[in-house]
N, CA, C and O atoms as a GROMACS GRO file, in nm:
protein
  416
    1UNK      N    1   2.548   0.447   0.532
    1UNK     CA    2   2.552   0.305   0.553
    1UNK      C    3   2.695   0.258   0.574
    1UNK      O    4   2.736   0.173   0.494
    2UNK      N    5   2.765   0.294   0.656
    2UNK     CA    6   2.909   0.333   0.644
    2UNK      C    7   2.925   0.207   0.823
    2UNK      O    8   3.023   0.133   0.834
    3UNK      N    9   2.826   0.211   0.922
    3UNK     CA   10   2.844   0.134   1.021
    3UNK      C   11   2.785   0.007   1.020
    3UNK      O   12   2.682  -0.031   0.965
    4UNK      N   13   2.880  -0.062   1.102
    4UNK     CA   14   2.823  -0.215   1.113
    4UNK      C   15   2.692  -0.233   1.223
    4UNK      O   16   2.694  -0.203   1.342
    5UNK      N   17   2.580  -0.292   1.147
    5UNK     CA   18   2.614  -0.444   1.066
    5UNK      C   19   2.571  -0.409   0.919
    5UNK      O   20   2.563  -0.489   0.826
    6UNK      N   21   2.546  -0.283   0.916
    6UNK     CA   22   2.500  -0.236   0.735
    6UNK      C   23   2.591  -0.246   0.636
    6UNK      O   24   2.551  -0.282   0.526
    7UNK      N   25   2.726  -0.220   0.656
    7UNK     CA   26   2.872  -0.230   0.580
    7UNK      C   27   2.869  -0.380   0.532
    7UNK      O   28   2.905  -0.396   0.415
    8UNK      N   29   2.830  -0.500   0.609
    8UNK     CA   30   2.891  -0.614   0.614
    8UNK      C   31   2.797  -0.710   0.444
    8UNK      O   32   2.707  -0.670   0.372
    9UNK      N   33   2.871  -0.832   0.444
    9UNK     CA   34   2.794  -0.878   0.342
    9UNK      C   35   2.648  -0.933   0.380
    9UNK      O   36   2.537  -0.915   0.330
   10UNK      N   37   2.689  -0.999   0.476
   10UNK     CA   38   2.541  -1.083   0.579
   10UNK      C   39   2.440  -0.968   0.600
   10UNK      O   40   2.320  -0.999   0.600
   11UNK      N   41   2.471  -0.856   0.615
   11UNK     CA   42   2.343  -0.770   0.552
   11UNK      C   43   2.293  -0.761   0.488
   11UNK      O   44   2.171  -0.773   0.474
   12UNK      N   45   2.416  -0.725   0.391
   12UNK     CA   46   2.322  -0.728   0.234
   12UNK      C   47   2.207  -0.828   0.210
   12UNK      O   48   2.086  -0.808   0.192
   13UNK      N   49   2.298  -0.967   0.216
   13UNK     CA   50   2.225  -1.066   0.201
   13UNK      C   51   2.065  -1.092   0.277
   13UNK      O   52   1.981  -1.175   0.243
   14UNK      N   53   2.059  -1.011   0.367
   14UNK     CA   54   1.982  -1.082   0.464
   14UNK      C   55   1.847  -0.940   0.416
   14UNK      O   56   1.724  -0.945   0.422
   15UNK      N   57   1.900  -0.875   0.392
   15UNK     CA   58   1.853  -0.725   0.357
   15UNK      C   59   1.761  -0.732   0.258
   15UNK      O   60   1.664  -0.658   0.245
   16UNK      N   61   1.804  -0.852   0.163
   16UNK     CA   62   1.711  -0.918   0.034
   16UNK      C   63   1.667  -0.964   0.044
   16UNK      O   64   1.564  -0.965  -0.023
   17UNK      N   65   1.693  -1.064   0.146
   17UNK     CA   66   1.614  -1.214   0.134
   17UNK      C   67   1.495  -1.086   0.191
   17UNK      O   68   1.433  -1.056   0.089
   18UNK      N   69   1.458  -1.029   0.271
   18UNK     CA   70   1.386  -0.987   0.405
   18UNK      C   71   1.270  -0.909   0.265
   18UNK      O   72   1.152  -0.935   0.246
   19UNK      N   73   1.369  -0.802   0.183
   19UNK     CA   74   1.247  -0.803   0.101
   19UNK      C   75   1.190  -0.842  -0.020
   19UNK      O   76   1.110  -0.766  -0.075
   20UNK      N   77   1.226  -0.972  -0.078
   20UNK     CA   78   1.208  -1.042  -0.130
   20UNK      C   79   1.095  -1.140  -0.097
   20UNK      O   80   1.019  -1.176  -0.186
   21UNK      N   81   1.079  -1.191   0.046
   21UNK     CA   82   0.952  -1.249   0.114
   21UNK      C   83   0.857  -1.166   0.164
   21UNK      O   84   0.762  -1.214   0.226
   22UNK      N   85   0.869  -1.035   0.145
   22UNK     CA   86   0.820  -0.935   0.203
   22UNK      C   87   0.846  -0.766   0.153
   22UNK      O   88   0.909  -0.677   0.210
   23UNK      N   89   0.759  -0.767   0.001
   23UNK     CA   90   0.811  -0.699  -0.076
   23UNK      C   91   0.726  -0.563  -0.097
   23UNK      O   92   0.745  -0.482  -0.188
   24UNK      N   93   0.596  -0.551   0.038
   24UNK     CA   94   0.575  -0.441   0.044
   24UNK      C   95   0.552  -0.407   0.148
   24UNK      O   96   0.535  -0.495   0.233
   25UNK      N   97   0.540  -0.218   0.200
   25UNK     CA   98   0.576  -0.165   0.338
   25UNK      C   99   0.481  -0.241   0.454
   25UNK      O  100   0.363  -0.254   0.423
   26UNK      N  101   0.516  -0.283   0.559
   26UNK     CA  102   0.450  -0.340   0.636
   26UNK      C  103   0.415  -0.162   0.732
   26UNK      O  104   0.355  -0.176   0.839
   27UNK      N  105   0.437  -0.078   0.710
   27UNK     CA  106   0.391   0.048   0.829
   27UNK      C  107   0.326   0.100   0.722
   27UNK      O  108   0.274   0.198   0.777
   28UNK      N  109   0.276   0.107   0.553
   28UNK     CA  110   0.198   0.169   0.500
   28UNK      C  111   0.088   0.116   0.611
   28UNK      O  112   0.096   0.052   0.716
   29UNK      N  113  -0.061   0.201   0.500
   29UNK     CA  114  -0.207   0.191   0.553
   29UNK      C  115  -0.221   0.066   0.504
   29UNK      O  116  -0.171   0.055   0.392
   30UNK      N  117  -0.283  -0.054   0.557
   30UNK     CA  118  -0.355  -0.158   0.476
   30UNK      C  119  -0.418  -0.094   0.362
   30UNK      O  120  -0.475   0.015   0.356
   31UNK      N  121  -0.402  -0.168   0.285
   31UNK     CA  122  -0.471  -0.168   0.173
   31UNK      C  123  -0.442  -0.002   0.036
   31UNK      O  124  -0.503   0.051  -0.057
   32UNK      N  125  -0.327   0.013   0.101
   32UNK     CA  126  -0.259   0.175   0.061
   32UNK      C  127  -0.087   0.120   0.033
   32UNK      O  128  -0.002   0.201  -0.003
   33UNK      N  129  -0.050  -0.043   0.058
   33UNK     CA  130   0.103  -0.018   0.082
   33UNK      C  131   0.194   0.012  -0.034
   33UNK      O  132   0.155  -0.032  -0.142
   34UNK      N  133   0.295   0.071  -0.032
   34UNK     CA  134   0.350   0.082  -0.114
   34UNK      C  135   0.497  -0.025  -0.109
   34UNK      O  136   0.549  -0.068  -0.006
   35UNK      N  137   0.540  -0.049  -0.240
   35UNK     CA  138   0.643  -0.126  -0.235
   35UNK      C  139   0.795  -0.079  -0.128
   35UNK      O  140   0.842   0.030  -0.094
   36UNK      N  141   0.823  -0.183  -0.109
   36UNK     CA  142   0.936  -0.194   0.021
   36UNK      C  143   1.021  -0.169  -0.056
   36UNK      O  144   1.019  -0.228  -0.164
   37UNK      N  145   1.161  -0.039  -0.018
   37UNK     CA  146   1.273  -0.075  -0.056
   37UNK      C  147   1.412  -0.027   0.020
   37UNK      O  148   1.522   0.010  -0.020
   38UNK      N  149   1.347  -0.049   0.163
   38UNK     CA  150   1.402  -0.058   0.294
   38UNK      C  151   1.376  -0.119   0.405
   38UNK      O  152   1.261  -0.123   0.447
   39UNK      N  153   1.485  -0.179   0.474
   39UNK     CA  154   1.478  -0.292   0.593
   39UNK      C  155   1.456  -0.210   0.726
   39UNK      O  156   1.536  -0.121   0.699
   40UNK      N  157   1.420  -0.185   0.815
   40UNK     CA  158   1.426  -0.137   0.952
   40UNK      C  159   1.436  -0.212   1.115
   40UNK      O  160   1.320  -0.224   1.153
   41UNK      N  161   1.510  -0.253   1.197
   41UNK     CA  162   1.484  -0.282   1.282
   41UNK      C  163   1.396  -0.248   1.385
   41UNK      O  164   1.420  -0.144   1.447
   42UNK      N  165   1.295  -0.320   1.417
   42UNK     CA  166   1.181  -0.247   1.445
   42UNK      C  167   1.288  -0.244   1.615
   42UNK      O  168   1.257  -0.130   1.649
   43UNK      N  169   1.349  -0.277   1.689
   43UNK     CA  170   1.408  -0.258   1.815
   43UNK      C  171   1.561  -0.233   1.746
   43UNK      O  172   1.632  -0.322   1.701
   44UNK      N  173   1.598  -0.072   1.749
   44UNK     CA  174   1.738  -0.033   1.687
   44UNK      C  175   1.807  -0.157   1.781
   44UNK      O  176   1.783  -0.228   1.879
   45UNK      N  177   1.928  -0.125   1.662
   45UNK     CA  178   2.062  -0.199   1.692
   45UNK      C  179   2.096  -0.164   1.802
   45UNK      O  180   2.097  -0.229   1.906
   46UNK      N  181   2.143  -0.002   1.774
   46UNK     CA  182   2.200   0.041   1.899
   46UNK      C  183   2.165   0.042   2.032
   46UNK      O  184   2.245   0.062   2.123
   47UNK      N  185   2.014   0.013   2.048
   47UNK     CA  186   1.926   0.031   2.190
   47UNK      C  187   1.923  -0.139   2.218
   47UNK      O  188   1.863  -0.184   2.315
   48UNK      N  189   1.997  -0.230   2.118
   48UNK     CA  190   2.013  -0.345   2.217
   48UNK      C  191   1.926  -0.447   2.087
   48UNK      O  192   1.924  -0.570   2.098
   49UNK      N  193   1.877  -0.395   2.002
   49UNK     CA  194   1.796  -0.492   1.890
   49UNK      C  195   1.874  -0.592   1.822
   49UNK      O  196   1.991  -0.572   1.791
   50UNK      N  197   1.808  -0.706   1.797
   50UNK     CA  198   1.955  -0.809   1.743
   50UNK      C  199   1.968  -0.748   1.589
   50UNK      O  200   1.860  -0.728   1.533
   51UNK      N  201   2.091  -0.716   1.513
   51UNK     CA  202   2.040  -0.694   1.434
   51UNK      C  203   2.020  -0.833   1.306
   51UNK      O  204   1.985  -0.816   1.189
   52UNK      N  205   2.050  -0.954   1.365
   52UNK     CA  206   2.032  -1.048   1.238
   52UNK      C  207   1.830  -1.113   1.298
   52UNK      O  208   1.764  -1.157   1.204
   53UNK      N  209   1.785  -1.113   1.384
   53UNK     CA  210   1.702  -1.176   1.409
   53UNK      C  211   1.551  -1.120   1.318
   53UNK      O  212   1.505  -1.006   1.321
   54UNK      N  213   1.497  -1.231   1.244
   54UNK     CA  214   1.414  -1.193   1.120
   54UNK      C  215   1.312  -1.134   1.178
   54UNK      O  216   1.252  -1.052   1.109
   55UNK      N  217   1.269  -1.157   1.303
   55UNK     CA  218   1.159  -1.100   1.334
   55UNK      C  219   1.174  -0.947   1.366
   55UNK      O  220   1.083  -0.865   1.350
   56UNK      N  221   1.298  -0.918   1.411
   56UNK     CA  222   1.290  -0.765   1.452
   56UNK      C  223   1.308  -0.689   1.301
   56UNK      O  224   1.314  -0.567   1.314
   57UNK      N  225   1.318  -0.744   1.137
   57UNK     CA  226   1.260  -0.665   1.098
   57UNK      C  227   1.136  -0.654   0.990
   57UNK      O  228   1.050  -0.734   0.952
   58UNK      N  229   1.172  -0.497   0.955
   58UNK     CA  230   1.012  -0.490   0.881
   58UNK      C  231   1.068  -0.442   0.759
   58UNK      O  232   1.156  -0.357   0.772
   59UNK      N  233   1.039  -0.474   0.648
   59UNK     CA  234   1.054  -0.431   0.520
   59UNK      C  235   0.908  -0.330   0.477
   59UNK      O  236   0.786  -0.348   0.468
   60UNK      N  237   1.006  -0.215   0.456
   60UNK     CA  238   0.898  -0.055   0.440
   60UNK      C  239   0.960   0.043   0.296
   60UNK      O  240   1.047   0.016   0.213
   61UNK      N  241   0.884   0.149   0.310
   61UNK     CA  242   0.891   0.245   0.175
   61UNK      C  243   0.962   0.313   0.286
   61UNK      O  244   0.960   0.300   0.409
   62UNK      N  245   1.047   0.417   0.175
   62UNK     CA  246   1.154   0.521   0.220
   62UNK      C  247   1.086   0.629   0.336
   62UNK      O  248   1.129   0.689   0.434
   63UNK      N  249   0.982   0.621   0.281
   63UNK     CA  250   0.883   0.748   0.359
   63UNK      C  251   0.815   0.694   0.516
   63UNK      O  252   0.801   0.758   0.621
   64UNK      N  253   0.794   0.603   0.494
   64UNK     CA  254   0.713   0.552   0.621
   64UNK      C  255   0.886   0.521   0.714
   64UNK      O  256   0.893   0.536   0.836
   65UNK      N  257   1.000   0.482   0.636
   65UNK     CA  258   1.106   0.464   0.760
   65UNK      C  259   1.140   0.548   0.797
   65UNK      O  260   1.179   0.537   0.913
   66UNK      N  261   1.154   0.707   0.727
   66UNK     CA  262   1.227   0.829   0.756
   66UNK      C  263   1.086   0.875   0.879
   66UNK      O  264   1.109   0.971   0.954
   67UNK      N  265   0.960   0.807   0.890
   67UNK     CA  266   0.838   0.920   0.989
   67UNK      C  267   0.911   0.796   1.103
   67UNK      O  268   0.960   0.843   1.206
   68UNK      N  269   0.915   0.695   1.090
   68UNK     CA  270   0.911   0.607   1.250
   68UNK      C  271   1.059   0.583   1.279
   68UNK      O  272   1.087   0.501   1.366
   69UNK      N  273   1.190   0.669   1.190
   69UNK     CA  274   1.273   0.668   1.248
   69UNK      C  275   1.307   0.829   1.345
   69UNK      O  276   1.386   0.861   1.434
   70UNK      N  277   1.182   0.910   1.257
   70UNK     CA  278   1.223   1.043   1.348
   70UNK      C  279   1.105   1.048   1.479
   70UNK      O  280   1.114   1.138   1.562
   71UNK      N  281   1.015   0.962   1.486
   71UNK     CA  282   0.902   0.984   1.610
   71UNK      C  283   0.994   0.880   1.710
   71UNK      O  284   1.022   0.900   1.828
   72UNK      N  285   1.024   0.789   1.647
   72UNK     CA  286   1.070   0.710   1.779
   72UNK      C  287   1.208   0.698   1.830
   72UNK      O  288   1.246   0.696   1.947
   73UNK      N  289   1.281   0.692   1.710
   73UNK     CA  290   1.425   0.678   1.777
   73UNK      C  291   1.477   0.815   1.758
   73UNK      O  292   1.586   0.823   1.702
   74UNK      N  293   1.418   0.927   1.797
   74UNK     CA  294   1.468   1.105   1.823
   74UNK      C  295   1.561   1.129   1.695
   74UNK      O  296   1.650   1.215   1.702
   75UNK      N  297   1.540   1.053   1.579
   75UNK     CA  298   1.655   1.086   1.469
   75UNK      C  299   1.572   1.253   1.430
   75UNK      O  300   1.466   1.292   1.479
   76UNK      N  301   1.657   1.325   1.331
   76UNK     CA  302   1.621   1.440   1.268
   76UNK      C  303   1.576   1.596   1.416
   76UNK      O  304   1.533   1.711   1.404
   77UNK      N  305   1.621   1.507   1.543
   77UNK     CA  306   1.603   1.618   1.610
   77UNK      C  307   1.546   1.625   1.731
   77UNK      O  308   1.585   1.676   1.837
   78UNK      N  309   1.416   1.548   1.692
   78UNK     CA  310   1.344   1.469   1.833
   78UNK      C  311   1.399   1.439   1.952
   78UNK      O  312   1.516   1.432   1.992
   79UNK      N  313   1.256   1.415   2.020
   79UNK     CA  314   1.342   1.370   2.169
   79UNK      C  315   1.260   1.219   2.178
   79UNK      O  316   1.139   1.197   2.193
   80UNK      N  317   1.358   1.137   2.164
   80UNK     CA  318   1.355   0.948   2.202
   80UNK      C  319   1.182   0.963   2.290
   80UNK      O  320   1.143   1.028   2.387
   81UNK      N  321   1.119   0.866   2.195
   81UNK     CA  322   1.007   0.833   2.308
   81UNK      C  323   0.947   0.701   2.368
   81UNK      O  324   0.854   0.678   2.445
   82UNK      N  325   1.049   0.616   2.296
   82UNK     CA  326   1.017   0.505   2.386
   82UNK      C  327   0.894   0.473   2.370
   82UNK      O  328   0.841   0.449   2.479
   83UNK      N  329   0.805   0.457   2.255
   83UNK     CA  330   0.688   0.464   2.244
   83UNK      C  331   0.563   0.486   2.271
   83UNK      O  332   0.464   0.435   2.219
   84UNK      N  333   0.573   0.595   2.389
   84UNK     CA  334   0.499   0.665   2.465
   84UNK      C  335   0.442   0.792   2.361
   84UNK      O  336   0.523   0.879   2.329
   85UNK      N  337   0.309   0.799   2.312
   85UNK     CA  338   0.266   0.856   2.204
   85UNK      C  339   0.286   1.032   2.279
   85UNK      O  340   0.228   1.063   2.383
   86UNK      N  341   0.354   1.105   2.219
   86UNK     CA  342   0.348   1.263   2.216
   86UNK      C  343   0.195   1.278   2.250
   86UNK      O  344   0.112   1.201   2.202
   87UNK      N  345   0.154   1.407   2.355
   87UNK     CA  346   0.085   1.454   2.354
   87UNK      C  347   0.062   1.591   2.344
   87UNK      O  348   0.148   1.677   2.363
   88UNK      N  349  -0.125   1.623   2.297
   88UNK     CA  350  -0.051   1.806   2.206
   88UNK      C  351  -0.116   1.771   2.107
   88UNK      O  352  -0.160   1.671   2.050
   89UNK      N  353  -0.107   1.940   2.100
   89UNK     CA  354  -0.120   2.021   1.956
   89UNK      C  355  -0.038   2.098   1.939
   89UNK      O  356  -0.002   2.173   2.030
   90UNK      N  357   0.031   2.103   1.771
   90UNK     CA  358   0.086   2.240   1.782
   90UNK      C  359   0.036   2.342   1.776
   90UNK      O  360  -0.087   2.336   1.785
   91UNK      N  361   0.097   2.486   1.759
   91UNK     CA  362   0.026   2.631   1.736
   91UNK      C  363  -0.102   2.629   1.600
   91UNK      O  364  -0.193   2.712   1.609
   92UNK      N  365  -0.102   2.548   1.499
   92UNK     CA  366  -0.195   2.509   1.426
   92UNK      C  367  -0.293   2.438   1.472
   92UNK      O  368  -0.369   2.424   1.376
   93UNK      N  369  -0.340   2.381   1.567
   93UNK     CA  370  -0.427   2.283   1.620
   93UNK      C  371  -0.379   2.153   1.585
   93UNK      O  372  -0.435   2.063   1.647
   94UNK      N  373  -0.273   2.111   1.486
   94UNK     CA  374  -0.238   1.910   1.486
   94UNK      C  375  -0.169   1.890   1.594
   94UNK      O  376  -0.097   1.941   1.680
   95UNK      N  377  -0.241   1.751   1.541
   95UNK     CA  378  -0.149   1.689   1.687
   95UNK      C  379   0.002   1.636   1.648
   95UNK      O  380   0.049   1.570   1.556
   96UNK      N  381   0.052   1.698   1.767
   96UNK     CA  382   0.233   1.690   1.763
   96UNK      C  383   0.238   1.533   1.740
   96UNK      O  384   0.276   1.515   1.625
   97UNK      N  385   0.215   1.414   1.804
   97UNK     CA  386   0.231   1.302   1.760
   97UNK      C  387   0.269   1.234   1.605
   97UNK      O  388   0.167   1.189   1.554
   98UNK      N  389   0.355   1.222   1.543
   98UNK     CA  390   0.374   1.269   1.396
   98UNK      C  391   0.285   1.086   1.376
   98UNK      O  392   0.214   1.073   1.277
   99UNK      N  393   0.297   0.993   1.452
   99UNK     CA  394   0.186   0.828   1.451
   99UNK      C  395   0.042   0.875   1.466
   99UNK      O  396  -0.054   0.804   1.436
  100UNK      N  397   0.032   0.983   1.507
  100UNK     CA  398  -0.102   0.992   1.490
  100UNK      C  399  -0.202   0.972   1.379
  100UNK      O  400  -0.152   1.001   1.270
  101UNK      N  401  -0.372   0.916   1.368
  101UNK     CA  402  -0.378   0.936   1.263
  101UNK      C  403  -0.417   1.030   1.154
  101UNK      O  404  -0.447   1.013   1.036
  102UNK      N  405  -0.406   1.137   1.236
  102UNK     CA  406  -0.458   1.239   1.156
  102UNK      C  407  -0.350   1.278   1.065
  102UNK      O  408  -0.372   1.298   0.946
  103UNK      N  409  -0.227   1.288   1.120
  103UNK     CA  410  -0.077   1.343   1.039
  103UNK      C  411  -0.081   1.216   0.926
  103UNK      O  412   0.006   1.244   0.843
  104UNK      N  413  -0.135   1.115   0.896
  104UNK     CA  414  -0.125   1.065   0.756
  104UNK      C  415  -0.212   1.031   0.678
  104UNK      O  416  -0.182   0.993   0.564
   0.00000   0.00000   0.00000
């Protein structure tokens, strides 16, 4: 958390308010969510997302941000998909799509 706009105070701040009105994962399962204790821009910063605008984000659990930061924005290795769902199976028969719903 070392780059801006995460370093700054107006994050912080804004980082709370966000889950404070919104204090559990909005990407859990309905009726499965678990408590929020991470902010995400649902349109990254870097690809052009505002990062103060309330709507671009979502207050989520650690687990659900680490799956939709590695399917969509190619973090942990991936290749960027622009939300074009993976298609496939792997050598096991699942489907490569890690949004799919079988993978949760």
């Amino acid at each position: 958390m070392a780059e801006w706009p995460y370093s700054t105070q107006r994050w912080q701040r804004l980082r709370l308010s966000k889950l404070r009105a919104t204090p559990l994962c909005e990407y859990c399962t309905p009726g499965r969510e678990q408590p929020a204790s991470q902010v995400d821009h649902k349109t990254p910063v870097k690809e052009g997302g505002d990062p103060w605008a309330w709507d671009n984000l979502a207050s989520c659990c650690a687990s659900c941000h680490s799956r939709k930061t590695a399917s969509e924005d190619g973090a942990f290795g991936n290749a960027k998909r622009k939300g074009r769902p993976l298609k496939g199976c792997d050598a096991q028969g699942r489907p490569m799509d890690r949004r799919h719903w079988w993978n949760h």
